[in-house]
LOKOL-616864 format. One record per residue (C-alpha): x, y, z; residue in one letter; residue number from 1. Coordinates in Angstrom, 1 decimal. Layout:
! LOKOL-616864
<x=X; y=Y; z=Z; lumgu=A; mido=NUM>
...
//
This chain:
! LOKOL-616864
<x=-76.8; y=27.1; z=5.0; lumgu=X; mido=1>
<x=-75.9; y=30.2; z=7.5; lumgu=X; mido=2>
<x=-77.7; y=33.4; z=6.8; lumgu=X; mido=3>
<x=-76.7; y=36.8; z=7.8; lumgu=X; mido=4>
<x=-78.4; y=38.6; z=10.2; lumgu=X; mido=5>
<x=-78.1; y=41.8; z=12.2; lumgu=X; mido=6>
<x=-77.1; y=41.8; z=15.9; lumgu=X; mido=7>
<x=-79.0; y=43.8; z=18.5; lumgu=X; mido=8>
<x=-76.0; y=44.9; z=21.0; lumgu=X; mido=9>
<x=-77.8; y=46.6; z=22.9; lumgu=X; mido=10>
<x=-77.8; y=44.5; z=26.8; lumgu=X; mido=11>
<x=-80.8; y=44.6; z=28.9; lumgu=X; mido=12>
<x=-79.7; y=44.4; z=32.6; lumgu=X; mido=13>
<x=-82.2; y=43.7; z=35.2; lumgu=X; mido=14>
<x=-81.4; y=44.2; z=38.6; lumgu=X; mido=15>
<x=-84.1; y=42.2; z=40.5; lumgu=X; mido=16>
<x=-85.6; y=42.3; z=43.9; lumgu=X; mido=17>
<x=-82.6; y=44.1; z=45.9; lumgu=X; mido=18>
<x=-84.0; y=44.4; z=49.6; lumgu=X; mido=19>
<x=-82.6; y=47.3; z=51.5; lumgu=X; mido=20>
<x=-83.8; y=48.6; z=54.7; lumgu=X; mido=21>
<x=-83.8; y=52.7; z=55.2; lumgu=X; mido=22>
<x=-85.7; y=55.5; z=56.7; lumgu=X; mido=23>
<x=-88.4; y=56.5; z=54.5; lumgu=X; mido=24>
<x=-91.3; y=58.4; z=55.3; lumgu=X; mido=25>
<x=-93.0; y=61.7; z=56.8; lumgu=X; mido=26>
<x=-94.7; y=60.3; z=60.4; lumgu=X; mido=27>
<x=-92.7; y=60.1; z=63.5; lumgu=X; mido=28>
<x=-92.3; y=56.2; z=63.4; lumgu=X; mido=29>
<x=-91.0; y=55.9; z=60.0; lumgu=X; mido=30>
<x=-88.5; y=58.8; z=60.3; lumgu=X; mido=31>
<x=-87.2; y=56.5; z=63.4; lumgu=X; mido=32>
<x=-87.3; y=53.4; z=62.4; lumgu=X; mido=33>
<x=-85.4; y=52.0; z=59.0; lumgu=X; mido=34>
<x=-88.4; y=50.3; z=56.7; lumgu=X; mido=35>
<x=-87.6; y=47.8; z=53.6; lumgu=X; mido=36>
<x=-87.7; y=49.0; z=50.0; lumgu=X; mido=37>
<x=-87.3; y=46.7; z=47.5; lumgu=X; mido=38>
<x=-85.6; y=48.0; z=44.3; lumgu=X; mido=39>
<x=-85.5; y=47.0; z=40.4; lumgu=X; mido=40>
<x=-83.8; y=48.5; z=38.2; lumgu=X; mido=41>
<x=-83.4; y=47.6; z=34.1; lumgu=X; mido=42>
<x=-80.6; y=49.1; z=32.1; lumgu=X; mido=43>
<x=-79.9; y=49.3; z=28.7; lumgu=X; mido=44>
<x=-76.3; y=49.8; z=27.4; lumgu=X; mido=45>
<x=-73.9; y=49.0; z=24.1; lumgu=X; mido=46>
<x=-72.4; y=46.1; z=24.8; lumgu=X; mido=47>
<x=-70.4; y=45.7; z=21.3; lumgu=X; mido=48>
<x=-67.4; y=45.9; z=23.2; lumgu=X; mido=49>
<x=-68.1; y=43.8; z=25.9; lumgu=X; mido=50>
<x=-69.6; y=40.7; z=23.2; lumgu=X; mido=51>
<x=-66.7; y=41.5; z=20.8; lumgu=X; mido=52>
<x=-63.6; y=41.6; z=23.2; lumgu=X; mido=53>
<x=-65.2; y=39.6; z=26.2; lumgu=X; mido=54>
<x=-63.6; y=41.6; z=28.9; lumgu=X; mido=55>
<x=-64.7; y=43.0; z=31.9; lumgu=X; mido=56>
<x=-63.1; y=45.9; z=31.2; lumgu=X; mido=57>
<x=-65.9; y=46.5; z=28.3; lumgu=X; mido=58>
<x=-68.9; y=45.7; z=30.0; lumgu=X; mido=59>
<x=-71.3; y=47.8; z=32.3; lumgu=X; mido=60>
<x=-70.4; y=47.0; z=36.0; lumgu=X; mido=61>
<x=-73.8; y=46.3; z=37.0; lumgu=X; mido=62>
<x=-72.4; y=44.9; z=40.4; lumgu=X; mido=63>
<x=-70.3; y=48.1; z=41.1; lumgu=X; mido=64>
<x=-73.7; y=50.3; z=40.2; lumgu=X; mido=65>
<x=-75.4; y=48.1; z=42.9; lumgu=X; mido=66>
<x=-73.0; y=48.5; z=45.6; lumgu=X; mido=67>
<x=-73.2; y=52.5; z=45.4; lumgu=X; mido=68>
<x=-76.8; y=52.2; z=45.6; lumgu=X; mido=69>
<x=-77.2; y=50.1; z=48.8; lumgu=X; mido=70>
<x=-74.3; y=52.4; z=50.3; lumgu=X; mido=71>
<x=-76.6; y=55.5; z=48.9; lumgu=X; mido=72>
<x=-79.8; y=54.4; z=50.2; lumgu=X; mido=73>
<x=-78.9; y=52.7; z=53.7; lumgu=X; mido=74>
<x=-76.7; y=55.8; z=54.6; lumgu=X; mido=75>
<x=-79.5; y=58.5; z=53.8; lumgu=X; mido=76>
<x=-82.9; y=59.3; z=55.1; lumgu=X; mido=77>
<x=-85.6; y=59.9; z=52.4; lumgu=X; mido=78>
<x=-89.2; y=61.6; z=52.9; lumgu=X; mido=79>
<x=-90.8; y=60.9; z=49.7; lumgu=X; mido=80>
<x=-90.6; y=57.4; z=47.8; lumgu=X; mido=81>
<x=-90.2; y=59.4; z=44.8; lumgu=X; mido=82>
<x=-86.9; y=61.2; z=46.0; lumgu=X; mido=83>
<x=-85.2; y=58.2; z=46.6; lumgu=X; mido=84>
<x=-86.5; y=57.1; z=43.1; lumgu=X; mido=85>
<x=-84.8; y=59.7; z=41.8; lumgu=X; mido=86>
<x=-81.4; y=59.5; z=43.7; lumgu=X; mido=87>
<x=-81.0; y=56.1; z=42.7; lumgu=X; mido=88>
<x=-82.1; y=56.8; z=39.3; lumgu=X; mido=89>
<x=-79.4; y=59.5; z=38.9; lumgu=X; mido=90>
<x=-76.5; y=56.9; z=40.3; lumgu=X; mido=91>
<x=-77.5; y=54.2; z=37.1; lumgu=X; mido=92>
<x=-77.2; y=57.2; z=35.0; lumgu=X; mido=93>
<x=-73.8; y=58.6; z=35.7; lumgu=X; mido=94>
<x=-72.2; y=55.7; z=33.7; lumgu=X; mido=95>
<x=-71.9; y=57.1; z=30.2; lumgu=X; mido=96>
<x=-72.3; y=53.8; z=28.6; lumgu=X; mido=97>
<x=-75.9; y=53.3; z=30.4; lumgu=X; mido=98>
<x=-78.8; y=54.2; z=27.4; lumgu=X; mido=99>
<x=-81.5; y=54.2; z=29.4; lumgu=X; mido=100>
<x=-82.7; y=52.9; z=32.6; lumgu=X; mido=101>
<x=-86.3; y=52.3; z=34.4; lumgu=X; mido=102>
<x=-85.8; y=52.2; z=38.6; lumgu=X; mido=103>
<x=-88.7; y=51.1; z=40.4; lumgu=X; mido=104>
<x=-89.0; y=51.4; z=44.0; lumgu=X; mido=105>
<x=-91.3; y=49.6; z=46.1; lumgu=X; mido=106>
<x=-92.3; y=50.0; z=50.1; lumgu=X; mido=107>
<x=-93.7; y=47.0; z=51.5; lumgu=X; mido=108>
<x=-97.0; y=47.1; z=53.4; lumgu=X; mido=109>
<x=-96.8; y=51.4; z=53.0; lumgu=X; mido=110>
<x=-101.1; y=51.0; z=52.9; lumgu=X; mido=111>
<x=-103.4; y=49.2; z=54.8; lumgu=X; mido=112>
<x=-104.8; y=46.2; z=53.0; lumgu=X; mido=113>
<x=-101.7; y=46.7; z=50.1; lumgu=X; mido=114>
<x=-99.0; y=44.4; z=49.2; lumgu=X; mido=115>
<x=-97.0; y=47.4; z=48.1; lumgu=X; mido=116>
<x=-97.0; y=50.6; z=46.8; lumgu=X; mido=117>
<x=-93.8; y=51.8; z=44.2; lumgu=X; mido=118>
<x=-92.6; y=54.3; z=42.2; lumgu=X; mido=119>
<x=-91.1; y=53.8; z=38.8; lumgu=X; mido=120>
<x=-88.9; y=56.7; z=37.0; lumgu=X; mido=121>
<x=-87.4; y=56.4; z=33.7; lumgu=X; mido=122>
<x=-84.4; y=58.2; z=31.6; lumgu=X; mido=123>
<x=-83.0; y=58.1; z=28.6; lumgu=X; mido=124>
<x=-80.0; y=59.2; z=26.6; lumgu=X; mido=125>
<x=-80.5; y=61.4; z=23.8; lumgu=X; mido=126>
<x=-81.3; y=59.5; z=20.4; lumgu=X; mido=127>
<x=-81.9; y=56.5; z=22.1; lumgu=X; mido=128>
<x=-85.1; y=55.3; z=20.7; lumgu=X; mido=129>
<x=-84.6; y=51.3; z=21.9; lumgu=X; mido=130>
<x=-86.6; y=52.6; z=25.2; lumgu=X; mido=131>
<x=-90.5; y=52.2; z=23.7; lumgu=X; mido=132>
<x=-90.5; y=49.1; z=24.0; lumgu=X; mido=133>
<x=-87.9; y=48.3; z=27.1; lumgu=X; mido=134>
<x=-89.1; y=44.8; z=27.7; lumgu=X; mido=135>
//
């Protein structure tokens, strides 16, 4: 026996580990020398169209998003981790269809005696409450 049930069409993209190398930074020998960042991103969208129709036409190009954010963040120089956060943040959000999105933006070895150190920013459409629990 089937039983009905509701779909959730909302898609969760996760953009995982994309290594870039840029200038980021305030002292001498990071504003001359390009450092890696490593950068994840996790959209949500509506995706009725894309499951219903199965055309690429109707989905989120999540490939296209990437390739304007490596072009964005190898061409420019950044001071603050948060900046470029932000800027990259800002291109995932021009696409109407995206509901929210959560960038995080890591810099390798940044401390002494630290893996890491990142910077997450978040953003929502209005009336999109599916971003409490993102996961």
């Amino acid at each position: 026996m089937m039983r009905a049930f509701q779909r959730d069409q909302i898609a969760k993209i996760r953009i995982q580990d994309l290594r870039l190398r840029t200038f980021i930074g305030i002292n001498d020998e990071e504003k001359k020398n390009r450092q890696d960042v490593v950068i994840n991103i996790r959209i949500h969208y509506h995706a009725e169209k894309a499951v219903s129709f199965n055309v690429i036409e109707e989905a989120l190009n999540y490939r296209t998003i990437t390739k304007k954010i490596i072009k964005h963040v190898e061409d420019n120089r950044f001071l603050l981790l948060e900046r470029m956060t932000d800027e990259v943040l800002s291109l995932v959000m021009e696409h109407p269809e995206v509901m929210w999105a959560d960038v995080r933006i890591d810099k390798p070895h940044a401390l002494r005696f630290s893996d890491s150190v990142s910077i997450t920013l978040s953003a929502r459409r209005e009336g999109y409450a599916g971003a409490e629990h993102p996961h």
